[in-house]
N, C-alpha and C positions, 0 to 999 in steps of 0.2 A: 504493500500500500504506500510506504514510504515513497517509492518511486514513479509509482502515478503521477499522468499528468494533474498536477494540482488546479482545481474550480477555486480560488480562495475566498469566494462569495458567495450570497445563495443565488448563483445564477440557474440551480436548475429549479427551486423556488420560484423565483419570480417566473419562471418562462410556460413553468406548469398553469400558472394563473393568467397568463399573455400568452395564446395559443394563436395569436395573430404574429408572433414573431418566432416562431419555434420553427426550428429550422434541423437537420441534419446533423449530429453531434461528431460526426468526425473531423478532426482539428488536421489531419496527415493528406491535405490539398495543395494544391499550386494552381497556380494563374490559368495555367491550362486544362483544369476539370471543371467539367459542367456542373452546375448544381441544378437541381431538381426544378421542375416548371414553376415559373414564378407566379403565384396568385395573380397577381396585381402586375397591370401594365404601366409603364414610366409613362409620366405628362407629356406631350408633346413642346410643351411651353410651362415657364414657373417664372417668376419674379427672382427669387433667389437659390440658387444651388449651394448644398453643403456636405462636401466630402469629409467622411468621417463621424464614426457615431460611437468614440469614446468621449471622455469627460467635455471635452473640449467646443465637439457637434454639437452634441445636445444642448451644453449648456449655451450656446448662442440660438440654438433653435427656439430654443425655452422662452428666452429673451426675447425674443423679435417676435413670437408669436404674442409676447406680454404686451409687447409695444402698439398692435395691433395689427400684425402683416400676419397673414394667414397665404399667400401663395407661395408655400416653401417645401424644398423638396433635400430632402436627407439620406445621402448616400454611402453604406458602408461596405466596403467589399466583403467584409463576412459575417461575424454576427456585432449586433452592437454591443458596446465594452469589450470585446474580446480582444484590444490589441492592449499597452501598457497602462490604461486603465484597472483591467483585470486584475494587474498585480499589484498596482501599489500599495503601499503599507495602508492608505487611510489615517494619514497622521493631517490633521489640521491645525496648523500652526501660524497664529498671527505674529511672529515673532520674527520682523522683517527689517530688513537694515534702512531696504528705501521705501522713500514715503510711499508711493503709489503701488508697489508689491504689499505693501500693509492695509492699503486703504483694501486691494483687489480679496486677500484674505479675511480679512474683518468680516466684508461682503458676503463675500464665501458662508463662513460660518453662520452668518443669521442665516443664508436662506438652508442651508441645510438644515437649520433646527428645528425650518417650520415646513421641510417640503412633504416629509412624511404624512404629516395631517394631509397637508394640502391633493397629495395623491392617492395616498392609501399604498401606497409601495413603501415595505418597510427598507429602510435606510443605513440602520446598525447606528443611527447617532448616538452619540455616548458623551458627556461633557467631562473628560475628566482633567482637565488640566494638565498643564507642561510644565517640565522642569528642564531650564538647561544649566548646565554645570562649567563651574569655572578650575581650573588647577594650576591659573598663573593669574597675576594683579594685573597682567597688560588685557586676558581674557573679559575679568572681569567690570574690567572698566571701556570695553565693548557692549557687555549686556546690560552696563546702567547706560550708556548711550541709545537703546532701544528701549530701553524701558521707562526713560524722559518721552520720547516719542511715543509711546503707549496710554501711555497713560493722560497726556493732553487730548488724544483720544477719544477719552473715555473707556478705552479697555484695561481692566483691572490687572495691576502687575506688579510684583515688588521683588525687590534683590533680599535673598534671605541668606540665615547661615548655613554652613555645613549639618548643624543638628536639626534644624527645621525639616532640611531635606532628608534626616534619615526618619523625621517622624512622618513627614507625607509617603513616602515608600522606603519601611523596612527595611528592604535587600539589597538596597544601595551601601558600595562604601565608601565613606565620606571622608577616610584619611589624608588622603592629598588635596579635598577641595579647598579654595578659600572662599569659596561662595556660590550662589546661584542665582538666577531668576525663575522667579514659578509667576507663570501666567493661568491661572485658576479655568478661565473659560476656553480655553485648546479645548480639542474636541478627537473623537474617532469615529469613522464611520466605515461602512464596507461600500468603496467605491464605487467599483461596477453597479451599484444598487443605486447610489447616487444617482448614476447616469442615467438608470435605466429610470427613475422616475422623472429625472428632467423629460427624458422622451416618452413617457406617459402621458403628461402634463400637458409638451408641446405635440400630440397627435390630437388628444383634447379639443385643443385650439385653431385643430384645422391644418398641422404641419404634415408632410405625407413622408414616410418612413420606408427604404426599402432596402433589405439586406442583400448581402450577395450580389450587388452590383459595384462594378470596378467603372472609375474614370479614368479612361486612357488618358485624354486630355482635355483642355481648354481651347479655346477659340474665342483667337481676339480680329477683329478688323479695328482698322484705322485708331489703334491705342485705347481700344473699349473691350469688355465681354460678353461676347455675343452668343454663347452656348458650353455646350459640356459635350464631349463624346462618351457615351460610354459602350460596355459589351451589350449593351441592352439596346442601346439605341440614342439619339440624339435627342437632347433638352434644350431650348432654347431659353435662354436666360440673361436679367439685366446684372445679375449678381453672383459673382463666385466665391465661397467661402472653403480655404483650404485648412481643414480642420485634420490634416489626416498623419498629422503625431511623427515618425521616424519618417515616413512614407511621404514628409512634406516636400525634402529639397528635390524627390527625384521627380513626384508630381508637379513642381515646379517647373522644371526643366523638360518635360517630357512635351512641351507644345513648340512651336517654333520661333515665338518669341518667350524665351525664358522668362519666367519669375525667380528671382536668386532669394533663397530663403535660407541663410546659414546656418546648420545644425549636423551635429551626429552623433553618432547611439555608441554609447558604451556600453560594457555588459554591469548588469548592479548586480549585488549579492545579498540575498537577506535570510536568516536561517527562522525556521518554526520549528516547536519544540511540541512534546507531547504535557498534558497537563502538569503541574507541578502536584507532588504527592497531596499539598493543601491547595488547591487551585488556587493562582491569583483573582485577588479581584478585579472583578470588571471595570471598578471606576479607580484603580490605579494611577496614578498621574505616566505621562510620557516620560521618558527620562530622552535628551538629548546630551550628547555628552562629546563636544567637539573636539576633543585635544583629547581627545581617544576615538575618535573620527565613527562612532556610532550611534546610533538611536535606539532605543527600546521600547515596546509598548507592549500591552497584554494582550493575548490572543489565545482566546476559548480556555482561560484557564495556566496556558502555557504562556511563553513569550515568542516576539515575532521581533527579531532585532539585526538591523543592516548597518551600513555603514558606506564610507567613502574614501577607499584605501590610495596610497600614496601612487600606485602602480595603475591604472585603470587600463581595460581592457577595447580598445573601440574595435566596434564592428561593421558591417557591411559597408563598409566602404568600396566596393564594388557596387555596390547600386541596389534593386529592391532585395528584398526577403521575401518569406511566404506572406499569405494572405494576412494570417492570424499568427498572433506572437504566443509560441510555447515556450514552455521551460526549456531552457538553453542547457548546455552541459554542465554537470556539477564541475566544482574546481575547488576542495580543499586545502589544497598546498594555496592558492590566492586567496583564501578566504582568512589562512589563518591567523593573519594581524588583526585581524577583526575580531575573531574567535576570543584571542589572547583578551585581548582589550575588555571584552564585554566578562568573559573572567574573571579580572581584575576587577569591575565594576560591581558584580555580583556574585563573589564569592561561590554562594549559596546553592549554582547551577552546576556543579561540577559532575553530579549524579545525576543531573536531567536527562531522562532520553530524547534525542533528537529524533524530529520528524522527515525531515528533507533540505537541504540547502536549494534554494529557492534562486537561479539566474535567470534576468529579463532584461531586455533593454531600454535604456533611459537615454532620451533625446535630451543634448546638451547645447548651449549656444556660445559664440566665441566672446561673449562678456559677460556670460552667470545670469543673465534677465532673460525673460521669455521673447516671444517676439508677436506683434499683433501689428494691424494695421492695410492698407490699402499701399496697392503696388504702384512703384513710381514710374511704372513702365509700361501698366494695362489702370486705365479706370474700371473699377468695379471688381477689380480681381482683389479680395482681401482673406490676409493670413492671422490665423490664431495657431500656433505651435513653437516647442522646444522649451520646456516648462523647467527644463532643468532640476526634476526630478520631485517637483512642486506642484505637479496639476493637481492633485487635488485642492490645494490650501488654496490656488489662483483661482481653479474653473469657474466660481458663480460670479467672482467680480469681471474675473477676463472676459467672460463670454457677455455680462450687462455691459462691458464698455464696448465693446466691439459692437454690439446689436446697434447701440445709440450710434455708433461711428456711422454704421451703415444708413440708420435710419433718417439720421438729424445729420449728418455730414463732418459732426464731431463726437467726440466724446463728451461726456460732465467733466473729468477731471485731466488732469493736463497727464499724458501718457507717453512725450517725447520719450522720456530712457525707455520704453518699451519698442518706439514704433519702430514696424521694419527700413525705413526708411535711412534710422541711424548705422546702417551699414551698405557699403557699395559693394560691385561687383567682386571683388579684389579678396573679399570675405568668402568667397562662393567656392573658391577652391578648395577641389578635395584633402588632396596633400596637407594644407595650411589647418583645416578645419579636422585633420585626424590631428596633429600635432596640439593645436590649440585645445581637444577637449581632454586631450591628456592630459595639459595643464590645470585646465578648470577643476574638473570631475575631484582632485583634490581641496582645490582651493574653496570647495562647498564647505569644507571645514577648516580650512587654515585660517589662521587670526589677521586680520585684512586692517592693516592700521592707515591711515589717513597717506594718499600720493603712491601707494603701492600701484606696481605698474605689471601688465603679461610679459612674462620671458621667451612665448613663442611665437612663430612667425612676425617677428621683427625685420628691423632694418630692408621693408615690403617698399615703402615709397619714399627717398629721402632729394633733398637738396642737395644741389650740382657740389656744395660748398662742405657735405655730410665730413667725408674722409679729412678734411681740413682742419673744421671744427673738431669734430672726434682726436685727432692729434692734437692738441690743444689743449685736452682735459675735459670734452663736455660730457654730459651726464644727460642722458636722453633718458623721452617719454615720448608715448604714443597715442595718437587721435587719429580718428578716423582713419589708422594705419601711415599716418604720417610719422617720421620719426621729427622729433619738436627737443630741443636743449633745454633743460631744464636749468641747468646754473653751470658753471666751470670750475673745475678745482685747480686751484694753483697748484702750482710746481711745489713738490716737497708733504705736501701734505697725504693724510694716512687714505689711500683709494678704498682696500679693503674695508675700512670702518663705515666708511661716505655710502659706497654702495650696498651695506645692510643695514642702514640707519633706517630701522623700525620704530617707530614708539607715539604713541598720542600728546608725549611732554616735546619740550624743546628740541626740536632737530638738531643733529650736524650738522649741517648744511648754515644754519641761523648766520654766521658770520659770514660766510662765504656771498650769500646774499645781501645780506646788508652790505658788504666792500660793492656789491654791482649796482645796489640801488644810489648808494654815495655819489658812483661812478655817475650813474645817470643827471644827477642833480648837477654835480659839482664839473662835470666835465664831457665827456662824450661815450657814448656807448653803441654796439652796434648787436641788433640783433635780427635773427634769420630767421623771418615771418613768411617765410614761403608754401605753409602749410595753407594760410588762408585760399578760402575759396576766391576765385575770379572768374567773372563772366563778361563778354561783349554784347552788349545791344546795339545793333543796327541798323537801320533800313534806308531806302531810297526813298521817303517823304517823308514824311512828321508821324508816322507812323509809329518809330518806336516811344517819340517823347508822348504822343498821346497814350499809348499803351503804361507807358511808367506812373504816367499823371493820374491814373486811373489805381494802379496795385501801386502808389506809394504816398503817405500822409504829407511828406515835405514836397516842396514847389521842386520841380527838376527844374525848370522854366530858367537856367541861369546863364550868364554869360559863357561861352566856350572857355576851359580852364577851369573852372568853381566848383569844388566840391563839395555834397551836401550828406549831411547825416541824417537819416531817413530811416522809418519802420517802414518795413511788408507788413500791412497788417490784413486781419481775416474780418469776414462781417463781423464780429462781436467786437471788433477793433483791438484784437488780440495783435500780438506781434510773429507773424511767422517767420520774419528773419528780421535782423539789426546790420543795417550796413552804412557805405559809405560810398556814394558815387558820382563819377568825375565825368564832367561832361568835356567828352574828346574833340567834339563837334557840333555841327548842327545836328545830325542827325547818328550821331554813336556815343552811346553812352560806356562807360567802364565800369563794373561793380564790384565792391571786395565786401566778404562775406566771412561771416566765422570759419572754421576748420569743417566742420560739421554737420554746414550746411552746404555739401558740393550735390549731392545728392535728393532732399528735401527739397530746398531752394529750386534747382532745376526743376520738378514735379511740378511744384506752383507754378513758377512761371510759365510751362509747356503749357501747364494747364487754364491758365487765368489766359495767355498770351490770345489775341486771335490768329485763328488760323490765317496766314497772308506770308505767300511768297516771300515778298517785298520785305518781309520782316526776320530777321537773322538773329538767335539766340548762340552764343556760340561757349563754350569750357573753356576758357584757356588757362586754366589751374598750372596746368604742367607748361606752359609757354612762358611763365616768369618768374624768375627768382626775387623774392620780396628782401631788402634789407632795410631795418627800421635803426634810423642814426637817432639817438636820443640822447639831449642834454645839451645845456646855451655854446657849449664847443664843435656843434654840430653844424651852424650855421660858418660856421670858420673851414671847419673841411671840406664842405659841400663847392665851398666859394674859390679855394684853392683848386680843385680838383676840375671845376668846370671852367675857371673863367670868367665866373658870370657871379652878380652879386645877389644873395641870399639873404639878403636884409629883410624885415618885415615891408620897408617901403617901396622893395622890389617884388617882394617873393610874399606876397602875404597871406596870412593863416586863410587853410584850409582853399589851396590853391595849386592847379596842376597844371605840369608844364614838361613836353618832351626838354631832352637836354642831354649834352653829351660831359661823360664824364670819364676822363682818362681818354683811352683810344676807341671808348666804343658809345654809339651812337643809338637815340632811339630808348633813351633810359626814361621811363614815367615818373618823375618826381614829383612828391605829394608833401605838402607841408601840414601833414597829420602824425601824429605818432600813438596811439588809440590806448596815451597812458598820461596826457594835459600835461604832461611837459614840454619843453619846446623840441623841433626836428623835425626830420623829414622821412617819408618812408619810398624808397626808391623801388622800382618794378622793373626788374632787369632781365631781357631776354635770358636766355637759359644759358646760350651760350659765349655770353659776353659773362654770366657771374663770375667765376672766378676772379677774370682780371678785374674787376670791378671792385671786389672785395679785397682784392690785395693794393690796389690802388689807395683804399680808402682807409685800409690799417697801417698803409706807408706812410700816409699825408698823417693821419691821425697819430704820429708818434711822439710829435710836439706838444699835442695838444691833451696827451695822457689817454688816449683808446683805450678801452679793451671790450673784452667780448661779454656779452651778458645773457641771461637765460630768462624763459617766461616766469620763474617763481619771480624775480625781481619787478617785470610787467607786473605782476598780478600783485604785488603789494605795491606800484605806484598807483596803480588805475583804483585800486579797493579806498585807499586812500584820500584820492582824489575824486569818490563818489560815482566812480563812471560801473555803470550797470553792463553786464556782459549776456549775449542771449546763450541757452541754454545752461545757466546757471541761474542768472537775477531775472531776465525774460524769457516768457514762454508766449502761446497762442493765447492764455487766461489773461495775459498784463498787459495793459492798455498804456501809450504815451506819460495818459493822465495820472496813474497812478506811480508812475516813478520820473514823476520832474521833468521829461521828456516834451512838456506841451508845447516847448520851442521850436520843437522839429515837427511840427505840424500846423501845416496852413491852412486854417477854418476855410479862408477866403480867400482860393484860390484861382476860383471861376470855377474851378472844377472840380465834381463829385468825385470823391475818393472811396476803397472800399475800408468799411468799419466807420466815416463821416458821421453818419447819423446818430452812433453809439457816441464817440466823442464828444459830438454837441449836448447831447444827454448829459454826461459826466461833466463838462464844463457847466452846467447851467444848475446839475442839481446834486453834483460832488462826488466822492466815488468810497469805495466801501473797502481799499486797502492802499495804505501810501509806502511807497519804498522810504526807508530809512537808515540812517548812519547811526551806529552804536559805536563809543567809545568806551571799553572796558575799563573802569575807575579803581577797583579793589583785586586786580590779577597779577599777582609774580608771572611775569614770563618766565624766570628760570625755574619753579617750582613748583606751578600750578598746573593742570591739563589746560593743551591749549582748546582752543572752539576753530573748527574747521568750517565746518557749513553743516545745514538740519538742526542747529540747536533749539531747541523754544528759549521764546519770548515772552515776561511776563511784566504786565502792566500793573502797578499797584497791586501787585500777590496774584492776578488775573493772567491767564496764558491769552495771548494776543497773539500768535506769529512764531514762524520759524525765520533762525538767519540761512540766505543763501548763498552766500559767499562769505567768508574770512579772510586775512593776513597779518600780520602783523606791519605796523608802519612807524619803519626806520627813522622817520620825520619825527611821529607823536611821541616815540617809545612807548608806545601804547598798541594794546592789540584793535583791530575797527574789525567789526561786522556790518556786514548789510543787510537787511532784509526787509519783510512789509508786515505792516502792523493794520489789522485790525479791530472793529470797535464789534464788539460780540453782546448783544443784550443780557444783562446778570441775570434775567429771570426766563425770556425765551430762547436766548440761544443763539438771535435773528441780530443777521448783520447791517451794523447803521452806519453812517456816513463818518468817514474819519475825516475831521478836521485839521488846520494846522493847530489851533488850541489843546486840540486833545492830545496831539503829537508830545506840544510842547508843555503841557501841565501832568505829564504822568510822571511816575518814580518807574523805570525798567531795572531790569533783572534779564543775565540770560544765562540760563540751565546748560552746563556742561558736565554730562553723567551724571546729573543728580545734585551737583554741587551751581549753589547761585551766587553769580557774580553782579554786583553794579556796572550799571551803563548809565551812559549819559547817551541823548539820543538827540540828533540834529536831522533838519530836513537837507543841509545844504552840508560845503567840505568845510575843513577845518583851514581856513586858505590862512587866516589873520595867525595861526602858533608854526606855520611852516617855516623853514629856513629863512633867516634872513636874505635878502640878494641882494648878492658881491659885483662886482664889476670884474668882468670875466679876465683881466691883468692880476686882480689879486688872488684869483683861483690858485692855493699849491697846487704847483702839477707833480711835484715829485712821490707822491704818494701813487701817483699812475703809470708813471712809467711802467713799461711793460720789460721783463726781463730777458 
């Protein structure tokens, strides 16, 4: 019996009672056996298609049928839940790092508490609470940073002691711990039952169900989805929903204009045991227990406990598998660090008889988030998969925001770190993406402290200038598979300590930074921003500024040369991108955009763009090397190097102008530096960089050069109040609420998209303002620092999380940013933040549990910043370069 195929739910329950889905119980199929005459004949036509009918399907089916769409059609190629639904533990854990993976599980959990009423499909829900366990102080000062965030929530959490947790379970040993968090309302349920009553629910409601149907492929025309092929026959459909778990990146790829969907399956390992001599009870708390990389929960008496070993196994990297996911081959000799581990935890089981070691595979993604969202390459084709070993804890939130994406055009809550969106083609590689989930698949339990970066598939897309800087001492990070310089180490100092510097308290790094931000202020710095996005607009009439004047809030309308700083914004006058763009001509615009946004960005605008010949969207990301000269000595090298005078009363802010520098011609000079210090940010063909960069660290040796890294950006610009998207802005934040009202022109003859909302917020105020904290009562050398996610509280009241942090080499003080809300003390209900109320509270911001004073400003702290020198009295001997 042991080695039976394992049912681990009551799938043949529920299906005794569901005689409408009972199907054929042999699991030992392939793509090419027929299965039995199918009742029911596929739609000719449906609104919406959804491949896949584990957690995932159903749970968007559910949703959309709630929302009120009833022409839906749900396709699984075998039976429903039978693929990695089937196996998973059933652990429901809100205990999530990032906000919107917490908000998705929270979700989660209500609606499974109430679906069982609601369907009469028993569930297996169970409330027994989680514990996860700490055996080091850097662990544990993780789980109180989730549990600041939990508990502003509303979900009930506290970090307890080692004896707490031997009194919640027993069988735990607690000699190594220093601590834990128990989250009382974690939950357990038996998955496949979950699912099977989402699809109860959503047939209910008019959604049509049919097993045993495979989707060959998709069918797109002209960048839309116009149907589904399957072995059954053709559907024609305005919606495609790729719900179908392992099976997502190849159904992706399997039409002729790919969908690139980055994921892939490792083998898990989770052992079940036979009852223990006193059965456990059923409402035992979970035990999570990370730094012995497994999990435990109770199962029928016995326990059910996996884990996430250093070694992970990936598979089918050749492409599909069978229909339905069976037990995989046992592998003892890989399980046995696991084994050990949960030994060590619970003594107690040494004389347990084991039932079966339990191998399935789990879809992983190359950043540890799932992925959800509409494809930027087909309208209408949208993906929910790669759950990273979490569909259950995600399904009811994942699959309610996806519904609303479909239905409403967005979600409720802002979901960028989820969307597919946030990775390009470059992710899609097999090779890169076996490499990368070997990395993950561990790191679901390694301690992930604040700038930790992936070790695999690196050095994927680098600047002409990479091998230069890297000789030099730089210390790279990675975006959007860019490799980006984080700071330089000088000559002499310790490398090995620099690159393991782990920890939530003061960095190594700390000095090293501050000498580059000095640098910045006090004299000249150069840094290689070549990561950012760039794009051409152009066309043969007015086409493209009318097009811009439409998808962007500030006036393009400017003289040839003038650059302007501008939101994308969406109808709710959300910010879809944050940029900056230089008008080349009458009719070609130049646009620089975050890192991050090479892929997004494009979607909108293909999308927003009208369709017109005449009109030319073009990537030239990879056609220019970006160097950003920062500091009042910048305007001195620029001037030497060209010839030409870079005065403000030549060259003035926020101003662009071809120019040659050195021997090579054709250089974009921008007098921005996207960090309000003074300088220029040069756009250098590719293959003029190099000389260009040597030219300019030649000339720059008088004037004290050296090279500097984005930590040093990102403490000038946090400093200087400057809001960054996909950190401080999202699609949710509007101009209005973060000071931004300058970069939008009410009255610019022409309707813009999101106008209407603006004018609303301008007339009748807005209900979160970005703000500057200055920490007033924190040791930097002794306190944890505040990274970003912290709450916010207003006279003892939670208002807000920060979204960005740094420390500012100017204030000696640490600044946070973030947006503060006005929450009603008795409903709940959010009222209009004033500047008054900004400026009449007492703030507090919660770092692990510990509360620090702020002082909190609407604007920068410009009046305590450095005095300014006259650029002769600058020491420069502090910069020479050695």
């Amino acid at each position: 019996a042991a080695r039976m195929f394992l049912r681990l739910l009551s799938d043949i329950q529920w299906r005794a009672a569901h005689p409408k889905w009972r199907r054929m119980t042999s699991s030992q199929r392939n793509t090419s056996t027929t299965a039995e005459p199918h009742p029911v004949s596929l739609p000719a036509q449906a609104q919406v298609v959804i491949c896949g009918g584990g957690i995932m399907g159903t749970s968007v089916a559910y949703h959309l049928s709630k929302m009120g769409w009833k022409d839906i059609v749900l396709l699984e190629q075998g039976r429903l839940a039978a693929g990695t639904t089937r196996f998973c533990a059933g652990i429901v854990s809100t205990a999530r790092p990032v906000s919107i993976e917490l908000k998705m599980a929270h979700y989660s959990n209500k609606l499974y508490q109430q679906l069982e009423q609601e369907t009469g499909v028993q569930t297996g829900y169970m409330k027994t609470g989680s514990i996860s366990l700490a055996q080091t102080q850097d662990r544990l000062i993780s789980l109180k940073r989730i549990a600041s965030s939990l508990n502003v929530m509303g979900i009930p959490c506290e970090i307890i002691s080692p004896k707490k947790v031997l009194q919640l379970h027993p069988l735990i040993n607690i000699h190594d711990l220093v601590g834990a968090m128990y989250v009382p309302e974690d939950a357990l349920v038996s998955s496949a039952n979950v699912s099977l009553a989402l699809a109860t629910a959503a047939s209910r409601n008019g959604v049509q169900i049919h097993e045993r149907t495979s989707v060959s492929h998709v069918t797109i025309q002209k960048g839309r989805v116009t149907g589904v092929e399957t072995d059954r026959g053709r559907i024609q459909c305005e919606y495609f929903v790729n719900c179908a778990g392992q099976w997502a990146y190849e159904l992706g790829h399997s039409g002729e204009e790919p969908v690139h969907i980055p994921l892939h399956a490792c083998e898990h390992f989770y052992l079940l045991t036979h009852p223990l001599q006193e059965p456990l009870s059923s409402s035992l708390p979970t035990i999570v227990d990370p730094d012995g990389r497994i999990y435990i929960r109770n199962w029928q008496g016995g326990i059910l406990s996996g884990g996430f070993e250093k070694n992970p196994k990936p598979l089918f990297t050749e492409g599909r598998n069978q229909l339905e996911i069976q037990n995989l081959q046992e592998d003892w000799d890989h399980f046995g660090p696991l084994l050990s581990a949960l030994l060590r935890r619970m003594p107690g089981l040494e004389a347990l008889q084991i039932m079966q070691l339990v191998n399935c595979p789990e879809s992983f993604t190359p950043d540890m988030r799932c992925i959800m969202g509409e494809s930027p390459t087909a309208r209408g084709y949208f993906v929910l998969a790669g759950m990273n070993s979490a569909g259950i804890s995600y399904g009811g939130g994942a699959g309610k925001y996806l519904a609303e994406w479909i239905v409403n055009g967005y979600p409720s809550q802002n979901v960028w770190p989820l969307d597919l969106k946030r990775f390009g083609t470059l992710q899609s590689s097999r090779t890169f993406l076996r490499h990368r989930v070997m990395e993950v698949m561990p790191l679901m339990c390694d301690l992930k402290v604040p700038r930790w970066d992936f070790q695999t598939g690196r050095q994927l897309r680098t600047s002409p200038l990479y091998d230069r800087l890297d000789a030099q001492g730089a210390r790279w990070m990675e975006k959007h598979g860019f490799e980006r310089v984080k700071y330089f180490v000088p000559p002499g100092s310790d490398l090995l300590d620099l690159d393991h510097s782990k920890t939530f308290y003061k960095p190594d790094w700390f000095d090293i930074v501050g000498s580059e931000v000095k640098c910045c202020k006090e004299a000249v710095c150069v840094i290689d921003m070549s990561s950012f996005t760039k794009f051409e607009i152009s066309s043969t009439g007015d086409q493209a500024l009318e097009s811009l004047q439409y998808l962007f809030s500030n006036d393009l309308d400017v003289p040839v040369g003038h650059v302007v700083h501008t939101g994308m914004l969406n109808e709710k006058g959300g910010y879809e991108n944050d940029c900056s763009i230089a008008r080349l001509s009458k009719r070609s615009f130049f646009m620089i955009s975050p890192t991050d946004q090479q892929v997004h960005c494009w979607a909108w605008l293909k999308n927003h763009l009208p369709d017109d010949s005449n009109l030319v969207l073009e990537d030239v990301t990879w056609k220019y090397t970006a160097l950003n000269l920062i500091g009042p000595r910048a305007v001195d090298v620029l001037s030497e190097l060209s010839y030409a005078p870079m005065t403000a009363e030549h060259f003035p802010s926020l101003f662009c102008k071809e120019m040659s520098v050195g021997y090579a011609n054709g250089i974009r000079v921008m007098s921005i530096t996207h960090t309000g210090e003074p300088g220029f940010v040069l756009y250098i063909p590719i293959e003029y960089a190099l000389h260009v960069y040597n030219e300019v660290m030649n000339m720059g040796q008088k004037y004290g050069i050296r090279n500097a890294g984005y930590y040093a950006l990102r403490s000038l610009r946090i400093e200087k109040f400057f809001a960054f998207w996909g950190q401080d802005l999202d699609a949710f934040t509007t101009p209005m609420e973060c000071g931004r009202e300058f970069q939008v022109k009410l009255d610019k003859g022409l309707q813009f998209l999101g106008q209407e909302v603006l004018l609303d917020q301008k007339q009748n105020g807005v209900y979160k303002r970005f703000t500057m904290f200055i920490l007033e009562d924190h040791d930097t050398d002794m306190d944890l620092w505040p990274w970003w996610g912290e709450p916010i509280f207003r006279n003892g009241r939670y208002v807000g999380k920060t979204t960005s942090s740094a420390y500012s080499y100017t204030l000696e003080r640490h600044v946070c940013l973030g947006f503060v809300h006005n929450f009603d003390e008795k409903t709940g209900e959010e009222l209009v933040v004033t500047t008054d109320f900004i400026n009449q509270g007492e703030y507090e911001i919660d770092i692990a549990g510990q509360r620090f004073q702020a002082k909190a400003k609407l604007y920068p702290f410009s009046s305590l910043f450095t005095q300014r020198r006259r650029k002769d009295e600058v020491e420069l001997s502090g910069y020479q370069r050695e």
